[in-house]
C-alpha positions in Angstrom: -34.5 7.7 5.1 -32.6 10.5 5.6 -28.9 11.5 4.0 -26.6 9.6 6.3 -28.6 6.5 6.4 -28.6 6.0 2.4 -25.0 6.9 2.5 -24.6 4.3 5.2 -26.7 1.8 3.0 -24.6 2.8 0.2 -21.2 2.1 1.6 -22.2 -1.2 3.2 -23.7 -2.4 -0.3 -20.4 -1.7 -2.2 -18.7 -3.5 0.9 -20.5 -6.4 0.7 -20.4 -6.6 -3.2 -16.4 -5.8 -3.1 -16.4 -8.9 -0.1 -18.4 -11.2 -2.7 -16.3 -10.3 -6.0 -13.4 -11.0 -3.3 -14.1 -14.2 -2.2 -15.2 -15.3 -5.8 -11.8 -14.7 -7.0 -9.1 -17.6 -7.2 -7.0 -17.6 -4.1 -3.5 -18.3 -5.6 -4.5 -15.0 -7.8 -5.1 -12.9 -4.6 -1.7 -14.0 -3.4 0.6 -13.5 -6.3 -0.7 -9.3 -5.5 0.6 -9.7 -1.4 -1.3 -9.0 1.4 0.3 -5.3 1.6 -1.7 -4.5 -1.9 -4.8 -5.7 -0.4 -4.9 -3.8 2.7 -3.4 -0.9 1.1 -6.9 -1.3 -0.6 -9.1 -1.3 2.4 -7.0 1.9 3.4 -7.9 3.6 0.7 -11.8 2.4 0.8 -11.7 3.2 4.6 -10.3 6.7 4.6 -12.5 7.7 1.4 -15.3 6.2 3.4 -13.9 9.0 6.7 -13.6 11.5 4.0 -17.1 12.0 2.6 -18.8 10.9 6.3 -16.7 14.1 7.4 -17.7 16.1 4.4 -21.9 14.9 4.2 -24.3 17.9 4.8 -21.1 20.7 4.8 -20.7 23.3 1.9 -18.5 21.7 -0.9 -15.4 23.9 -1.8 -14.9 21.7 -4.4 -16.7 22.5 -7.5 -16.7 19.1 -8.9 -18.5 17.5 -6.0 -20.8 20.2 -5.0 -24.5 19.9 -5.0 -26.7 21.9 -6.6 -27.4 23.3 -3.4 -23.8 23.9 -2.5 -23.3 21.4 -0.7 -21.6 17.9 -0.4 -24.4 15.0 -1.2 -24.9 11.7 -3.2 -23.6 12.9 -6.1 -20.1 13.6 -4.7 -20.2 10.3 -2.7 -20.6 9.0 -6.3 -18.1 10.7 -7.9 -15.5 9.7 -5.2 -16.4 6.0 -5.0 -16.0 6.2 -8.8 -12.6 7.6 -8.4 -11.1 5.1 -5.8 -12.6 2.5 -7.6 -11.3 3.2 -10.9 -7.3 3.7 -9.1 -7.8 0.3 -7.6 -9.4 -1.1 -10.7 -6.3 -0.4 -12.8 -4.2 -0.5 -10.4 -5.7 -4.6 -10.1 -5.6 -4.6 -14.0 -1.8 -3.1 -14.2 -0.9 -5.6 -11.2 -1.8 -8.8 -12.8 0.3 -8.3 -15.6 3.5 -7.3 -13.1 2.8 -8.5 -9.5 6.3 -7.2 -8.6 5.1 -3.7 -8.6 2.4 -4.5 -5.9 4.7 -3.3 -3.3 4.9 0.1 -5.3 1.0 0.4 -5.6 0.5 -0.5 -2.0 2.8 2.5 -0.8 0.8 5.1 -3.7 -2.5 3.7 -1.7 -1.6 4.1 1.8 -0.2 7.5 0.9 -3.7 8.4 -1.0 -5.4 7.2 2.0 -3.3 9.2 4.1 -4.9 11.8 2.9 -8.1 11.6 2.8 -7.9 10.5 6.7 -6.1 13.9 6.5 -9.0 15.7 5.0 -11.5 13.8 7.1 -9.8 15.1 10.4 -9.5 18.6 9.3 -13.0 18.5 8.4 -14.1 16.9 11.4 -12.0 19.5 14.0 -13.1 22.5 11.7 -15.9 24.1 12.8 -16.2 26.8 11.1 -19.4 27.6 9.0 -19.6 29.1 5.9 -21.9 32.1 5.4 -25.3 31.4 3.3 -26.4 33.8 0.6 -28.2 36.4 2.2 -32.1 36.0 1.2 -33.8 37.7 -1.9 -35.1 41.2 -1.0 -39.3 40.7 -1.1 -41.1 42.4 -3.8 -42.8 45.7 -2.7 -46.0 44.2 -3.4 -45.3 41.8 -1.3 -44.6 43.9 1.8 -47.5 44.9 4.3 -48.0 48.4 3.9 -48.6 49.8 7.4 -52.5 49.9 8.3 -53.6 53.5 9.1 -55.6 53.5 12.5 
């Protein structure tokens, strides 16, 4: 299974866990937060989602998410689902205390998802590739001394 496909496998797992903790949740409680909050959510899942499809494979700028490689992998995809997660998740814990403010949270996620969709068109429209190390010089016992005829 290459790269793609397990982030693919990835992605749809936490979408299908985030549809099931959904559905489990009390409908009247889903309400009190609005509609607006909740797709404000899917916004931000979605353009994260764009973000790191546009970014898998590339060369990482970013030294928090880069690879040991250099480049952008599962430990980024990680780190970013971590991050969304963790705004939404306290964002959910904030808003169940003060539902009133769900209209405020909803604008903060559409603007955050903004930008990623942002960053995910830049990346896709740049085509620009960055230049690789140049390679390790070989040992001079490793190069073929020329054969005398």
């Amino acid at each position: 299974m290459n790269g793609i496909k397990k982030m693919m496998a990835g992605l749809t797992l936490c979408a299908a866990l985030s549809a099931s903790t959904l559905q489990a949740q009390d409908g009247a409680e889903r309400k009190g937060l609005g509609r607006l909050w909740w797709s404000s959510v899917a916004a931000v899942v979605a353009g994260s989602a764009l973000d790191a499809h546009s970014s898998w494979g590339r060369q990482e700028l970013n030294p928090v998410l880069r690879g040991a490689n250099g480049e952008f992998g599962m430990k980024a995809v990680a780190i970013k689902a971590a991050i969304a997660g963790g705004v939404v998740g306290a964002q959910y814990l904030m808003l169940r205390k003060n539902p009133g403010a769900a209209r405020h949270a909803a604008i903060a996620n559409f603007a955050m998802a903004g930008v990623f969709g942002g960053v995910a068109y830049y990346n896709h429209t740049n085509h620009r590739s960055f230049s690789s190390p140049a390679p390790a010089p070989r040992p001079a016992y490793l190069v073929a001394a020329p054969m005398a005829e």
